[in-house]
C-alpha positions in Angstrom: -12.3 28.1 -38.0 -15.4 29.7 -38.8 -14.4 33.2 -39.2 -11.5 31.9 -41.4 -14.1 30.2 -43.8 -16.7 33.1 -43.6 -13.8 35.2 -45.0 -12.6 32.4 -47.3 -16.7 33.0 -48.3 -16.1 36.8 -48.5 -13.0 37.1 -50.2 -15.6 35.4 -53.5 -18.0 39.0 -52.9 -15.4 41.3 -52.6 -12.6 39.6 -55.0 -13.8 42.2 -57.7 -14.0 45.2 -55.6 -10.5 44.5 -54.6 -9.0 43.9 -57.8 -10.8 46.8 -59.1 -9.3 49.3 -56.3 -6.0 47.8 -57.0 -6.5 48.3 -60.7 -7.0 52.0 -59.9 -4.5 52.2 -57.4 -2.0 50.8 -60.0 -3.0 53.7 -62.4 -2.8 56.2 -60.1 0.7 55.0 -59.4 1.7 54.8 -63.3 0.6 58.2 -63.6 2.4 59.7 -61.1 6.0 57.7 -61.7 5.1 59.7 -65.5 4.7 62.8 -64.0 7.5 62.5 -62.1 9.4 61.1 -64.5 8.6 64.1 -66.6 8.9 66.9 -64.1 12.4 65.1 -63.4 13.5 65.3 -66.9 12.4 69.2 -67.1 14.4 70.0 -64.0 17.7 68.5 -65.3 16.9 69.9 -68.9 16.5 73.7 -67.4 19.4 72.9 -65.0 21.7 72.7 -67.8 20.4 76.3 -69.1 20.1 78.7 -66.1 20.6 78.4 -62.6 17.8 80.5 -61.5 15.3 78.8 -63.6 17.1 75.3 -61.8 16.4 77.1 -58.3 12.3 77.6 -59.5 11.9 74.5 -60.6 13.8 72.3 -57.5 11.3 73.8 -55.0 8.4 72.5 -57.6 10.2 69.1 -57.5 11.0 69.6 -53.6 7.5 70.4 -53.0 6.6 67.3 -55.2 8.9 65.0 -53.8 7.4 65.9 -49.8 3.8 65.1 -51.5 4.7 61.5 -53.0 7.5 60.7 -49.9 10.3 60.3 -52.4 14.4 60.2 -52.0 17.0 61.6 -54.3 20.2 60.8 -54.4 23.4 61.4 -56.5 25.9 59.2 -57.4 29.4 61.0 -58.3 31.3 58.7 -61.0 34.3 60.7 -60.9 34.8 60.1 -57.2 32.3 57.0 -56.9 30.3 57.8 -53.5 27.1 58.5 -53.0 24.7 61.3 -51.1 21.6 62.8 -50.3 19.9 65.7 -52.8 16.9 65.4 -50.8 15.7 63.1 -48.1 17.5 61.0 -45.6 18.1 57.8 -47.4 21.7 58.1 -46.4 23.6 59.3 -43.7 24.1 63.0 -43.7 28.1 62.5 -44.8 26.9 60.1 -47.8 28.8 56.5 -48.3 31.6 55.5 -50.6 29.7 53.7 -53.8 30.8 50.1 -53.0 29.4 50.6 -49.6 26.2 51.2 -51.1 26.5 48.5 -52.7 26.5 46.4 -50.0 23.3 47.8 -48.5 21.7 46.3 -51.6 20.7 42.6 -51.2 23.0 40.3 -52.8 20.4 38.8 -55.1 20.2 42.6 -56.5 23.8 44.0 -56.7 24.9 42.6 -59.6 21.8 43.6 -61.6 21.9 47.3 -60.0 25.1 47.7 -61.3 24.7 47.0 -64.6 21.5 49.4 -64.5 24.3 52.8 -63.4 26.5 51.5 -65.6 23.6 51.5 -68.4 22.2 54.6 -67.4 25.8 56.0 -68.0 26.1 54.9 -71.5 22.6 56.6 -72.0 22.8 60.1 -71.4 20.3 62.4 -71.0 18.2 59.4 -71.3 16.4 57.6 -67.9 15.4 54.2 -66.4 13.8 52.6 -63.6 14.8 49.6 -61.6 13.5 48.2 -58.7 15.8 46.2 -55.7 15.8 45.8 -52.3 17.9 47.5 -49.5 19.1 47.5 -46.0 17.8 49.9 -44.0 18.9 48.7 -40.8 21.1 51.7 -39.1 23.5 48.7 -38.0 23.6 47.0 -40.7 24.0 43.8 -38.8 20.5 42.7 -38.5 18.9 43.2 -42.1 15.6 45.6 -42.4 14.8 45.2 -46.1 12.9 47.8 -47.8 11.8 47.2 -51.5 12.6 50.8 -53.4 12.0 51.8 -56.8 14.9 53.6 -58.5 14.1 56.2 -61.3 18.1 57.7 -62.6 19.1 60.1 -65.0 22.7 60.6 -65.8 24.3 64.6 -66.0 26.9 65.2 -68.4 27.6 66.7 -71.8 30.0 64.0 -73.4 30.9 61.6 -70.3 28.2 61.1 -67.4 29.6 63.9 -64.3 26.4 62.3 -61.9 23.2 59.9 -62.1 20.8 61.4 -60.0 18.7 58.9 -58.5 14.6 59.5 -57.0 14.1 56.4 -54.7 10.2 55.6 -54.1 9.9 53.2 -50.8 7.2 50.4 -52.1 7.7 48.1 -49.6 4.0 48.3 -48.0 2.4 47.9 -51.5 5.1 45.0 -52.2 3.9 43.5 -48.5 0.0 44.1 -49.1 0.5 41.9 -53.0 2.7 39.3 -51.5 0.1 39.2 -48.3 -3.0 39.5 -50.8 -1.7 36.5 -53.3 -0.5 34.1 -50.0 -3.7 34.3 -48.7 -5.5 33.4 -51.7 -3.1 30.7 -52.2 -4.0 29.7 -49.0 -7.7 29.3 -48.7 -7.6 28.0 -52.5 -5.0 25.5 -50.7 -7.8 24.8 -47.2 -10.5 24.1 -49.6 -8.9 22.3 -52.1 -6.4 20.4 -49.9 -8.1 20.3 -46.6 -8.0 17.1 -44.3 -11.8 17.6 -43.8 -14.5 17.6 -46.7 -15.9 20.9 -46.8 -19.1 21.7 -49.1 -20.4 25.3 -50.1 -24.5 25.8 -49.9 -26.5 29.0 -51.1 -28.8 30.3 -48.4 -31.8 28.2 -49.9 -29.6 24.7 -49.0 -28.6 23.9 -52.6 -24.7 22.6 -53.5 -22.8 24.7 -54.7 -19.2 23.9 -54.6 -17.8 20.4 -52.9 -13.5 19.6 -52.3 -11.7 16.3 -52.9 -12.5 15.1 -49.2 -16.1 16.0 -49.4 -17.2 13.8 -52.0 -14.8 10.8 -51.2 -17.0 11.1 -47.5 -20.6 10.8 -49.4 -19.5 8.9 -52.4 -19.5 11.4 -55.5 -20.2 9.5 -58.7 -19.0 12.5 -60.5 -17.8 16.0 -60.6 -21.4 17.1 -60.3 -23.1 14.4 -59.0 -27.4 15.1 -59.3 -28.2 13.3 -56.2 -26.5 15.9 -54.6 -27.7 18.8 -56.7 -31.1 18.0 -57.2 -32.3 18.4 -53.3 -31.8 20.9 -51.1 -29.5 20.6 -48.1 -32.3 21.2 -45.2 -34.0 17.8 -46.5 -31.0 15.9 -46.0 -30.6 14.0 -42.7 -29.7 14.7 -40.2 -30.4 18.4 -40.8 -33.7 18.0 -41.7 -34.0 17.2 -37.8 -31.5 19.6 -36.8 -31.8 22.4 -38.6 -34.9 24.8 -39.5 -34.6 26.4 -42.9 -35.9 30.1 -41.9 -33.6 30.6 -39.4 -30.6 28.9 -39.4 -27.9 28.4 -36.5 -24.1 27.4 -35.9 -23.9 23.5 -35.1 -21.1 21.5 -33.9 -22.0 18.0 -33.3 -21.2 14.2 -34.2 -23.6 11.5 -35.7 -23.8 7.8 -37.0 -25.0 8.6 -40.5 -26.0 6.1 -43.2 -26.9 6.4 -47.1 -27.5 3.4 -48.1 -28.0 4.9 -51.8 -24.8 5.7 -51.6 -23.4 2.7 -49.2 -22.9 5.6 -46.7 -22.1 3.9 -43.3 -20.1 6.2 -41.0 -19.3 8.4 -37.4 -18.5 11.8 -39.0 -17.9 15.1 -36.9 -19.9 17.7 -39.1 -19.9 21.5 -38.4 -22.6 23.4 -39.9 -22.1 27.5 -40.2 -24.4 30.3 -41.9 -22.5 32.7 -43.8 -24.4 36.3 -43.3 -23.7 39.8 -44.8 -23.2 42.7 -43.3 -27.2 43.2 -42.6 -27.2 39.5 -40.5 -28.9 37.8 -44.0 -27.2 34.3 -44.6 -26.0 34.5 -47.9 -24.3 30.9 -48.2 -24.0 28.0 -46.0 -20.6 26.2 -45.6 -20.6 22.5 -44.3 -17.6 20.7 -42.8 -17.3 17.1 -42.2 -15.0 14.8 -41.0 -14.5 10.8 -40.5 -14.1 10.3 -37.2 -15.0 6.3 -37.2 -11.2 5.4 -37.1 -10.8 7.6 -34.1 -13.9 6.6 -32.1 -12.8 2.8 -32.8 -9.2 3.8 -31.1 -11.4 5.7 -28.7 -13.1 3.2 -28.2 -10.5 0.4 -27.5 -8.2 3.3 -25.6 -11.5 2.9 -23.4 -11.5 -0.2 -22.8 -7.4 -0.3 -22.6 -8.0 2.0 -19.7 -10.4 0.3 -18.1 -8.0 -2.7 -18.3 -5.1 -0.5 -16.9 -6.7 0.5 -13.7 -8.1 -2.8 -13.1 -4.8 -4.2 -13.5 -3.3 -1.4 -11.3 -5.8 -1.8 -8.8 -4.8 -6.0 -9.1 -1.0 -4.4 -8.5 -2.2 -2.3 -6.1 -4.0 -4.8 -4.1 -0.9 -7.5 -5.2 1.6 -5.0 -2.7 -0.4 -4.3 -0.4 -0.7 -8.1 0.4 2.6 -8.6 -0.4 3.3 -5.9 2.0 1.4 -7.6 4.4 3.6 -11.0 4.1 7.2 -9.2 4.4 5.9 -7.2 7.3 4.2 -10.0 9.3 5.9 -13.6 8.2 9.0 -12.0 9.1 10.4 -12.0 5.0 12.4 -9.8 2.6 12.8 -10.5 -0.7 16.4 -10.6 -2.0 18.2 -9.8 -5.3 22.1 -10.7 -5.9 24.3 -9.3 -8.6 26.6 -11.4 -10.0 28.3 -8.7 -11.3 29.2 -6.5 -8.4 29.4 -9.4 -6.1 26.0 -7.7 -3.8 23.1 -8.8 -2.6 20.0 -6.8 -1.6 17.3 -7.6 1.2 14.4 -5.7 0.9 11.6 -5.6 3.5 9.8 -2.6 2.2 9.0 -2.5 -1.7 10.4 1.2 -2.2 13.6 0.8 -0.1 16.5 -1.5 0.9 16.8 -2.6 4.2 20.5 -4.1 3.9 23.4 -4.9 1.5 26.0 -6.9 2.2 28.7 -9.1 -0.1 28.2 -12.7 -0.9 31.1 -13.4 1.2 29.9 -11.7 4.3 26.5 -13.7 4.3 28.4 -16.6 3.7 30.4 -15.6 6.8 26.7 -15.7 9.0 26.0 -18.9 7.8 26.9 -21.6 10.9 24.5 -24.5 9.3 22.7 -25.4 7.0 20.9 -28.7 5.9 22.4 -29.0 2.8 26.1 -29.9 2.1 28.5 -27.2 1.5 25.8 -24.3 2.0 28.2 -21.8 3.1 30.4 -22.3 -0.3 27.3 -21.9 -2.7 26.5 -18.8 -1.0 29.9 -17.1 -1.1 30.3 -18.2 -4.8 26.4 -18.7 -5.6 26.9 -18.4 -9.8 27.9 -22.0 -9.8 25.0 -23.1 -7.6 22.5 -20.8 -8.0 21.5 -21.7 -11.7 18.0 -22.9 -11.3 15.3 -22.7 -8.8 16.5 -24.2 -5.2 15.7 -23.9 -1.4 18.0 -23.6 1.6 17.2 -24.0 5.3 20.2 -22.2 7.2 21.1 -21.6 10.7 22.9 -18.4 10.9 24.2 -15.8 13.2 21.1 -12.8 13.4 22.0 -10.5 10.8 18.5 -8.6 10.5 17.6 -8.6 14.1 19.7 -7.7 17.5 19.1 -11.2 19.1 21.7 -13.2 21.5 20.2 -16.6 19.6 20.9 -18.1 16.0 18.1 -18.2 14.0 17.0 -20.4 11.0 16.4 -18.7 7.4 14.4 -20.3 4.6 16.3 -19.2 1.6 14.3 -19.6 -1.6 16.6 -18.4 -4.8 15.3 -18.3 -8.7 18.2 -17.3 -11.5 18.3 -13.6 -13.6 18.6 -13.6 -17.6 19.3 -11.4 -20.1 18.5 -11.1 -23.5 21.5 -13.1 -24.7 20.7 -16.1 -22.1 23.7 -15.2 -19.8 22.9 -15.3 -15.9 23.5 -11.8 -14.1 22.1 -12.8 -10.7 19.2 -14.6 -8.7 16.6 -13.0 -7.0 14.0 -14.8 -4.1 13.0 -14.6 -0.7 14.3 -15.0 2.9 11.8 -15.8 5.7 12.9 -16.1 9.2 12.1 -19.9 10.7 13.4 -19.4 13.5 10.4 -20.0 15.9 8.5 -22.5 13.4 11.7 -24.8 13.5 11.5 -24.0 17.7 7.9 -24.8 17.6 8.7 -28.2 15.5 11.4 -29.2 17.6 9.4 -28.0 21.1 6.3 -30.0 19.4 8.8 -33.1 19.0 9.7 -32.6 22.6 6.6 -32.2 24.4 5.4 -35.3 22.0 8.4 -37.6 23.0 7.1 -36.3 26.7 3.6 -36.9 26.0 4.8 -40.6 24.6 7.1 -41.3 28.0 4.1 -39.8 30.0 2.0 -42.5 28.6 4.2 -44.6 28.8 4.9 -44.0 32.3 1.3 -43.4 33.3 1.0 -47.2 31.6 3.3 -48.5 34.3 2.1 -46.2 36.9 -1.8 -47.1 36.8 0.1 -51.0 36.3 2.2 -50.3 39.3 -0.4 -48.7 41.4 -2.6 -51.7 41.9 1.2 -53.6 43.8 1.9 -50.3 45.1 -1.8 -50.2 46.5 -2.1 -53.6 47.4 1.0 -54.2 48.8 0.4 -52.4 52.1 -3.4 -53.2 52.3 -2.5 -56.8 52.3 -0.3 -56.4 55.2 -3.2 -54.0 56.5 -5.9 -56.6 56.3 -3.6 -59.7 57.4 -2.0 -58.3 60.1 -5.9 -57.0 61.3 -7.1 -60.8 61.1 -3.7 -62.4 62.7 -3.8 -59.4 65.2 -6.9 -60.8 67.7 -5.7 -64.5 67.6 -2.5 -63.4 69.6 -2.3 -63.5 72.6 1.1 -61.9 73.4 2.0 -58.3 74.2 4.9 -57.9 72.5 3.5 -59.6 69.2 0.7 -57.5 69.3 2.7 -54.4 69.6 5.0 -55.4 66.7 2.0 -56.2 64.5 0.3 -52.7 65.0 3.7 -50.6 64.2 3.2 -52.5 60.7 0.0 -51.9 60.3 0.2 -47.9 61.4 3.5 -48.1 58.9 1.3 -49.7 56.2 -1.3 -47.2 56.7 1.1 -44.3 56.5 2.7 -45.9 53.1 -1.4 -45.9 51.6 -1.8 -42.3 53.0 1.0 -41.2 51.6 0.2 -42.6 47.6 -3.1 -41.8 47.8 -1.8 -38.3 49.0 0.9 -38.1 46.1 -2.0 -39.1 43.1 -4.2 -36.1 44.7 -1.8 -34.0 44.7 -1.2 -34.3 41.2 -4.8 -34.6 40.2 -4.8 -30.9 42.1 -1.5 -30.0 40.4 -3.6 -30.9 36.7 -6.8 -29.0 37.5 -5.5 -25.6 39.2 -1.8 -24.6 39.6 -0.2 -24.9 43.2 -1.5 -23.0 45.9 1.0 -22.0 48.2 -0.4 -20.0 51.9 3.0 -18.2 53.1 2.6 -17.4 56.7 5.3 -15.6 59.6 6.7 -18.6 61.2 9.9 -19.8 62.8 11.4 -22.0 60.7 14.0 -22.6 63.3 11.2 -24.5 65.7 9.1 -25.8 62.8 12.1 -27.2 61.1 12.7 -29.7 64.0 9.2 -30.9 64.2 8.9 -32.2 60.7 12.7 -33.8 61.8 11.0 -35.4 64.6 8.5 -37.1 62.5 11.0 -38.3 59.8 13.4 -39.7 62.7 11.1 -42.5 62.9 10.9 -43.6 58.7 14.5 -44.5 59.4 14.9 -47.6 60.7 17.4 -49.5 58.8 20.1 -50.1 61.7 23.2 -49.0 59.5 22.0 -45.4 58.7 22.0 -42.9 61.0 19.7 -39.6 61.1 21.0 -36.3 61.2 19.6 -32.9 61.1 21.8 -29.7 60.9 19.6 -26.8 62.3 22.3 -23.7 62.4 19.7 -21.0 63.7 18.4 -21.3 67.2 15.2 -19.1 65.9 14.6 -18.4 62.0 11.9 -16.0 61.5 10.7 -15.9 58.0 7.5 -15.5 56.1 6.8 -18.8 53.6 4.5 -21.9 53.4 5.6 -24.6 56.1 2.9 -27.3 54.9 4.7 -27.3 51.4 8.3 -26.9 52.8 7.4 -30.2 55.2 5.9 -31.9 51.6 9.1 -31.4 50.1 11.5 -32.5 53.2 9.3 -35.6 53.4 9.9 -36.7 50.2 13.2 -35.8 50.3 14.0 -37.9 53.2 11.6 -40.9 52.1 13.3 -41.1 48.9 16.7 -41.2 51.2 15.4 -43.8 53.4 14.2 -46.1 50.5 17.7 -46.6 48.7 20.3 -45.7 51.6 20.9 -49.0 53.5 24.1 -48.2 55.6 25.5 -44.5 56.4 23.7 -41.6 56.9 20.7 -39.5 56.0 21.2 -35.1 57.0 18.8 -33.1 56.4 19.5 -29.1 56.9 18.8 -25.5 55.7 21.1 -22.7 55.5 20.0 -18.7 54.5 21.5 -17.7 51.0 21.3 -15.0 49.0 20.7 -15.4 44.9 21.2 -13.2 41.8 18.2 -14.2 39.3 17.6 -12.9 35.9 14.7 -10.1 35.9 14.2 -7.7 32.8 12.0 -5.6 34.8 15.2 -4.5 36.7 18.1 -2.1 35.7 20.7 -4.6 34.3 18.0 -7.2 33.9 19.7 -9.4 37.2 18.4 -8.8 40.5 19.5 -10.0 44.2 17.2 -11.9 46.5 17.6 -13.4 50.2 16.5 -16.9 50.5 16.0 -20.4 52.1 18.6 -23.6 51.0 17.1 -26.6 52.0 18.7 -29.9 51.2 18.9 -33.9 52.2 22.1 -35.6 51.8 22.2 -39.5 51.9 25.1 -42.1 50.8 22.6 -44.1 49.6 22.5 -45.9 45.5 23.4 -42.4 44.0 22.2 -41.0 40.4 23.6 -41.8 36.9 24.8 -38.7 35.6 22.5 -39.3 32.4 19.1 -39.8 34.2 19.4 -36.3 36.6 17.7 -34.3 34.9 14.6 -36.9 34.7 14.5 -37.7 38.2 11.6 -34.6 38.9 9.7 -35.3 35.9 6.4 -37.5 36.8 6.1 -40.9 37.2 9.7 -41.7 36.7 11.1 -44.1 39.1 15.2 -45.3 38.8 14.1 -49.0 40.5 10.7 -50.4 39.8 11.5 -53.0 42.9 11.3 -50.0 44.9 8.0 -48.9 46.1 6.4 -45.3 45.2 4.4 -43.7 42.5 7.2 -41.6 40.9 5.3 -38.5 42.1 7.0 -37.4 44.8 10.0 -35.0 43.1 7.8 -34.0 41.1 5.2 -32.6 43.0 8.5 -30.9 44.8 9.3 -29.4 41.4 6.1 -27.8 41.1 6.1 -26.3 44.5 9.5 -24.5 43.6 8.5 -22.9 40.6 5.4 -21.9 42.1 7.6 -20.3 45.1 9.6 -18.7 42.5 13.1 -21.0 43.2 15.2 -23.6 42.2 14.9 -27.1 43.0 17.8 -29.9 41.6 20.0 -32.9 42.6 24.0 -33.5 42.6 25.1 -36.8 42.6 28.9 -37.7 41.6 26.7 -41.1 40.1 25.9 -44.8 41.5 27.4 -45.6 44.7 28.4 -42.5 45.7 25.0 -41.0 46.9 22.9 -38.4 46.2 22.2 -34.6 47.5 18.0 -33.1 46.8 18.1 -29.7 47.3 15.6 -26.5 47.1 16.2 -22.6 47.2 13.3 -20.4 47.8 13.1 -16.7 48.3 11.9 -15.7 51.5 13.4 -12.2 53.7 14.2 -12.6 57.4 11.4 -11.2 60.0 12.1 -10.0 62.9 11.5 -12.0 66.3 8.1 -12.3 67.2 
């Protein structure tokens, strides 16, 4: 930009020079088309008389025609073609004339012609034209040269020839055309230019101002005096900028005010010395421009920006949490087409994770709790029209589980522009172990409720249950040293030792459980024969039964039984197996046994997740009261008793319970219900040993 206005600057100094050379250059050209003209007219005139003086004078005119880089050719009228006298203008066979013709621009032919057919009617006469022509040896792709045509026509009454000299003017015809465009041009930037542009002589003083220039600083008029009358260099902001005996190039932007002129703007202002040829500045040239619009869009694009990234960093931070949710709530969002009948679960934002049809979600559903959920969801446009919420039980259909599973299905309708629903869109959020949490916290509170309940009764119960053999304790104690006989005596200390055992026994039970509470079961497995300590412990219960109707059996099938397990607990659990016997079977039998069997249990550590394992099947049969089918399963839960007449705490199976889970087996009761009696049974693993 600055060497284009530095010569915009120059072309002022050396405007003259160049129209002077140009005027000379002009002259010289005149003078030598005369002289041509002239020596042309000569050669055709001497032609006519002799043909040696012709032969003399065409070398002069050769000779002159190498010097000024000039063409002849000669158009024959009686045969209309063309070719060379001298030069290579056309090809060395010549050209018909209408196929000259068509080398000639269009815009020209017509004219051209009427010049031969002038220069016909004129002989001996001659005449200049000038047109342009296609010098391109194809002729396909035009290369137009601008030639100047001086013809003479041959001929005593009709015109035999016009002999033509062609001058090729094309690079003065380029230079003018090239000369007056770039005048046009920087008398166009200066007067028309977007930015005000002012011209100063090298002491700072205006000289010359455009259109944009004064609408910046507020011209009064064509040549305003506040402008004229002080130099440039005493102007802010140059005055700061700029020192007068040396001045430099500046680019740079400021806030200027003028309040004499109610100047109040952000201009961009270049500032460029104009030197000669010796480095001297000779003019200064200013350029400004109004850049206040720009820095107030600059300014707000600013603050746009800094809007933008705070609200992508909000997005940013928005799906990263939302990220978060999908991956660890178990949720995808979901989008249904109404259109193409799909809908779309995504659980990351970039990607799907499955697409199915309306109808085969519909298919997964097995429940929901709301009427007719299935139907909505296999035709959901008639449903699905506002915001709703579904909790569904369905089959797994994004994970590989054996279990149903529960779905919260939230659902918010799609728009268009024309108010027409073309889908829903929401989220899905697996429930599954929130509604087993809510249904396992309604289960252990019912449990906690009944064990309240039942600890109510129990600690009501426990003062009869207590007091009830300590009363016989203590009376039979008092009555027992005022009798005298043997046999009294005897009778009255079997029920106190039976009353004694009964108050061992509960006050065993409610430690037990108070240990059960604090630490887990401790079991102390030991080699033993089961075989010989299985008939001890029968021994010991032989003597609870002694209703005269029922009858004792024990079934011991091994003669020994070595085997490596706890016999303390296994005696805990026969004895309350049998005293529970004794204390509702009145007439019939009580068996107690034990068998070895083998067990397939569930283990995921193992290939096939089951696994076989040896064991111990101990059981007590009785045809006592029998079980309802109903209460079963409650029998081994703590203090639950099926006759509150019957003494006990409600401990007993219980504590049995415990000491098969610890031991890693199964513990239960078959009953075919009341009257019938009742079978207790217990599995535990435990290998055979060998005989000690």
């Amino acid at each position: 930009m600055n060497i284009l206005l530095s010569d915009i600057v120059s072309s002022h100094v050396e405007q003259q020079q160049v129209n002077n050379l140009s005027l000379i250059l002009l002259l010289l050209v005149a003078v030598a088309f005369t002289a041509f003209a002239i020596i042309n007219s000569i050669i055709i005139t001497r032609s006519r008389r002799t043909e040696q003086r012709t032969v003399g004078t065409a070398n002069i005119m050769r000779h002159a025609l190498e010097i000024g880089g000039v063409n002849m050719v000669k158009f024959d009228m009686r045969h209309l073609d063309v070719s060379n006298t001298y030069g290579s203008h056309l090809p060395q066979k010549g050209m018909s004339y209408d196929d000259y013709l068509q080398h000639i621009h269009p815009d020209d032919r017509e004219q051209f012609n009427s010049f031969i057919t002038h220069i016909c009617q004129q002989l001996g006469n001659t005449g200049e034209l000038s047109f342009r022509w296609n010098a391109a040896p194809d002729g396909k792709r035009p290369l137009w040269r601008n030639l100047r045509n001086s013809a003479v026509a041959e001929g005593r009454t009709l015109p035999l020839n016009v002999v033509c000299t062609l001058t090729d003017e094309t690079k003065v015809v380029v230079e003018q055309r090239e000369e007056s465009e770039l005048v046009d041009r920087y008398q166009s930037i200066f007067n028309r230019s977007i930015v005000g542009m002012s011209f100063y002589d090298k002491n700072g003083m205006l000289i010359a101002a455009n259109q944009n220039m004064r609408e910046l600083f507020h011209f009064q008029e064509e040549s305003d005096i506040f402008y004229n009358s002080i130099s440039l260099f005493r102007r802010p902001p140059f005055r700061e900028l700029i020192d007068p005996e040396n001045p430099q190039e500046l680019h740079f932007c400021t806030h200027l005010t003028m309040p004499e002129r109610n100047v109040n703007s952000f201009l961009e202002i270049m500032f460029n010395p104009v030197a000669d040829s010796n480095g001297n500045v000779q003019y200064i040239l200013v350029t400004a421009r109004d850049v206040t619009e720009e820095r107030d869009m600059y300014m707000r694009a600013r603050e746009n920006d800094q809007q933008m990234r705070k609200a992508n960093e909000d997005i940013k931070n928005y799906e990263v949490e939302l990220q978060y949710l999908l991956e660890n709530c178990d949720m995808r969002v979901w989008r249904a087409d109404f259109e193409t009948h799909i809908v779309t679960f995504h659980r990351q934002l970039s990607q799907y994770d499955k697409k199915m049809k309306f109808e085969e979600f519909a298919d997964n559903i097995i429940d929901g709790r709301s009427e007719s959920a299935k139907a909505k969801f296999a035709d959901p446009y008639h449903y699905f029209n506002q915001p709703v919420t579904y909790l569904l039980q369905m089959r797994p259909v994004f994970h590989e589980l054996d279990t149903k599973e529960w779905n919260l299905v939230n659902s918010i309708p799609i728009f268009d522009k024309n108010g027409r629903q073309t889908g829903s869109f929401g989220t899905i959020r697996n429930m599954t172990k929130l509604i087993e949490a809510q249904e396992k916290l309604k289960e252990e509170t019912r449990r906690a409720n009944d064990s309240a309940r039942q600890k109510s009764v129990f600690m009501a119960n426990m003062t009869h249950e207590i007091r009830t053999p300590l009363n016989a304790i203590v009376g039979f104690s008092d009555v027992l040293s005022m009798i005298d006989s043997p046999e009294e005596k005897k009778e009255m200390v079997r029920v106190i030792m039976n009353n004694c055992d009964m108050l061992l026994r509960l006050i065993n039970d409610i430690l037990e459980v108070s240990s059960m509470d604090a630490n887990a079961i401790r079991l102390e497995p030991v080699d033993v024969d089961f075989s010989q300590a299985f008939n001890d412990i029968c021994e010991t219960l032989a003597q609870r039964v002694q209703e005269p109707g029922v009858q004792f059996i024990r079934e011991n099938p091994y003669p020994t039984y070595y085997t490596h397990l706890d016999p303390k607990r296994i005696q805990q659990v026969i004895t309350n197996f049998v005293t529970n016997a004794v204390k509702y079977t009145h007439e019939g039998h009580i068996k107690v046994g034990y068998r070895q069997e083998e067990r397939t249990l569930k283990n995921k550590l193992v290939a096939g997740g089951q696994e076989t394992k040896q064991g111990i099947y101990i059981y007590c049969e009785d045809t006592g009261a029998g079980i309802p089918q109903e209460k079963q399963a409650s029998v081994f839960e703590r203090f639950v008793k099926l006759n509150d007449y019957v003494q006990g705490t409600g401990l007993g199976l219980s504590i049995c319970k415990a000491i098969a889970t610890r031991a890693g087996g199964k513990i239960g009761v078959t009953s075919e219900g009341e009257g019938h009696g009742s079978t207790f049974w217990m599995w535990i693993p435990c290998e055979v040993r060998n005989e000690k």
